[in-house]
C-alpha positions, 0 to 999 in steps of 0.5 A: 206255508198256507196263504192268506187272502188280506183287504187292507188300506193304502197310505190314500185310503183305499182298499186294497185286496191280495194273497199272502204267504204266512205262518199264521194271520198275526205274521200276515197282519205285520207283513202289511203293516212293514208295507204301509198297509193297514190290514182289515181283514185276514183270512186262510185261503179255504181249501175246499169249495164245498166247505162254505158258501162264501168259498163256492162265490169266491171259487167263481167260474174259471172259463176254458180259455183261463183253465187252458192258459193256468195249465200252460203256464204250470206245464211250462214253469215245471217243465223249466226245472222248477219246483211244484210249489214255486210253479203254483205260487208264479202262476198265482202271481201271474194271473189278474183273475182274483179267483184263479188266484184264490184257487192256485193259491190254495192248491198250493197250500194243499201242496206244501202242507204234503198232498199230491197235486191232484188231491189239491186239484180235487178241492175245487171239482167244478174247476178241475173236472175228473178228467183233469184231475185223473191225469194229473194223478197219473202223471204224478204216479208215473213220474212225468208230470211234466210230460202230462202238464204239456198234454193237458195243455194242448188239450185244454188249449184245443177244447178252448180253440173248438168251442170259440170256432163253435161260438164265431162261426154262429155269432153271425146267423144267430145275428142275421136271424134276430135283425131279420126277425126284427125288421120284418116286425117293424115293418108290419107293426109300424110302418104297413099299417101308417101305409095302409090306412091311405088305401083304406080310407078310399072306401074301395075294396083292396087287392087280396094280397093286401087285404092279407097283409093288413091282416098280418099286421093287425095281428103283429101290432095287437098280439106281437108283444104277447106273443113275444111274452109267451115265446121267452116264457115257454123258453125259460121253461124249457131251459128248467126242463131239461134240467131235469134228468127225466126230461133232458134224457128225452131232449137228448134221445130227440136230437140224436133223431133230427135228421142232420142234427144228429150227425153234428151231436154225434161227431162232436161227442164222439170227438170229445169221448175219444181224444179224452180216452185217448189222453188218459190211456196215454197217461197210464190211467187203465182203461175201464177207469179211463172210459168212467171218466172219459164218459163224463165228457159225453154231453149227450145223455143217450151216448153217455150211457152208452159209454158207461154200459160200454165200460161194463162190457169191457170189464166182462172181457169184451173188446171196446169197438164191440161195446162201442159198436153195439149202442149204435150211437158211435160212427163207424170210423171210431169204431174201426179206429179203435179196433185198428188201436186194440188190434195193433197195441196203439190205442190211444194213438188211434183214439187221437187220430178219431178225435182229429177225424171227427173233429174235421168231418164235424167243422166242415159240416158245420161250415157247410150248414152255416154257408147254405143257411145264411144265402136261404135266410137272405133269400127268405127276407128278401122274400117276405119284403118283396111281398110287403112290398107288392101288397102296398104297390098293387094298390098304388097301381090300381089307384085309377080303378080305386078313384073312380 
């Protein structure tokens, strides 16, 4: 039974939108109507983002804190004994989000109308990305659907838990740098030069240090604005740049040489290659299709190729570490992990344990780069006001000598 979005009136007036199951609009309409409702507007729930533009804006963007609670839910609705289709439509319920009700919605209709689930997942591909979908297939095929769901919820539940430590974990500097930045260009903007303009009109030649600052703050006070103008052009610039794959791929080859930068990129794609490769092996998808998709997860341009070339490699028979090793791009653990796995038959329980080593050694890095960078920032604030204020005292302190 397809499912139908309605806008209708309420018995006040009011507009009111939802989802309806029917047979056809006309069924929909008197459904409304047998609830008080005047209906405006009926239409099918489309199946596919791509059929329209309207389809794509209501398709809207589902974060990976909404993707990782959808996909708990499913998984805990099947897992209870309950039929896909009735997992679809509760969790559809469940949800206040509009367009994550749209989208179960008419996964669900795909679902009922006979298709497998991950054709159903397949409509919406900036939703559900290849991996998602790929497992899903798996599960299907094998048996254990459920089984897939729960380990896809753990996964997408951890991707969310590691972009919001991510995300937390700079809030604070990245606040830190913008007030510091903004006080220092107050002072010198406003307040030094309402200062300065006292020892100046003395008409007696000032300290050195404070004909310096003057200098600095005239230049704040007539060019800061420009400047500011021309950082955030020069930014919006660059964020156009590397959309462009010529250029992105030079940005990405640039990072994965900054000294300790490309440690961090390193581990977190790292982490994020293996624990994928790790699920869908795990799921029985077979490995040369696993590493295809597991590459799309690779953010970095350089190491994403180097997966793909990888993947070439293993199906000419060479073994993953090997392949892997030879780009120069993967740590050594992972490398020898994964040997470890090939060696042994435990692939995708080494390729777990990569993942979880990765992931520590990059949060402890991080948290290690953030505790020196806040005390330094300090430091280096600290600093330059300590300076602001020595140039406006050494003045004040030679003020007989400037009298006379």
């Amino acid at each position: 039974m397809p499912a139908f979005e309605y806008t209708a009136l309420n018995a006040k007036g009011k507009e009111e939108t939802g989802i309806l199951d029917g047979d056809n609009a006309r069924q929909v309409r008197q459904l409304l109507r047998d609830s008080n409702l005047t209906p405006l507007e009926v239409n099918q729930v489309e199946k596919s983002e791509r059929s329209g533009s309207n389809t794509v804006r209501r398709a809207g963007r589902v974060k990976a804190a909404e993707l990782a609670l959808l996909t708990r839910q499913l998984a805990t609705l099947v897992q209870s004994g309950s039929p896909l289709e009735e997992a679809l439509a509760t969790t559809a319920k469940q949800t206040e989000k509009k367009n994550i009700k749209h989208i179960l919605s008419a996964v669900r209709t795909r679902v009922v109308e006979g298709y497998s689930l991950a054709d159903g997942l397949k409509t919406y591909p900036s939703v559900f990305p290849d991996m998602y979908r790929a497992t899903i297939s798996a599960g299907e095929q094998s048996g254990h659907l459920d089984a897939v769901l729960e380990r896809m919820a753990d996964y997408t539940e951890s991707r969310q838990e590691t972009q919001q430590r991510i995300a937390n974990a700079m809030f604070y500097p990245v606040i830190l740098t913008i007030v510091s930045i903004a006080i220092v260009a107050g002072l010198l903007g406003f307040i030094v030069p309402k200062i300065i303009d006292v020892f100046e009109n003395m008409g007696q030649e000032l300290p050195a240090m404070t004909r310096g600052l003057i200098t600095v703050s005239d230049f704040v006070r007539d060019y800061g604005l420009y400047i500011a103008a021309v950082l955030v052009i020069l930014f919006i610039l660059f964020k156009q740049m590397i959309k462009i794959p010529k250029w992105r791929m030079v940005y990405h080859r640039f990072v994965l040489k900054l000294p300790i930068i490309k440690k961090m990129v390193r581990g977190l794609n790292t982490a994020r290659f293996a624990r994928t490769l790790s699920i869908l092996a795990s799921s029985g998808v077979p490995i040369l299709d696993a590493m295809s998709i597991s590459a799309k997860v690779v953010q970095n341009l350089p190491m994403r190729q180097a997966v793909e070339e990888a993947a070439r490699k293993v199906r000419e028979g060479k073994a993953i570490n090997r392949a892997l090793d030879q780009s120069g791009y993967f740590p050594p653990m992972t490398v020898h992990l994964i040997a470890s796995g090939e060696s042994s038959g435990k692939l995708d329980e080494m390729l777990e344990r990569a993942a979880v080593q990765q992931e520590r050694e990059t949060d402890s890095m991080l948290t290690n780069i953030l505790g020196l960078f806040e005390p330094i920032l300090i430091l280096v604030m600290g600093g330059v006001v300590l300076l602001i204020v020595l140039s406006i005292l050494l003045p004040i302190l030679n003020l007989n000598q400037l009298v006379q």
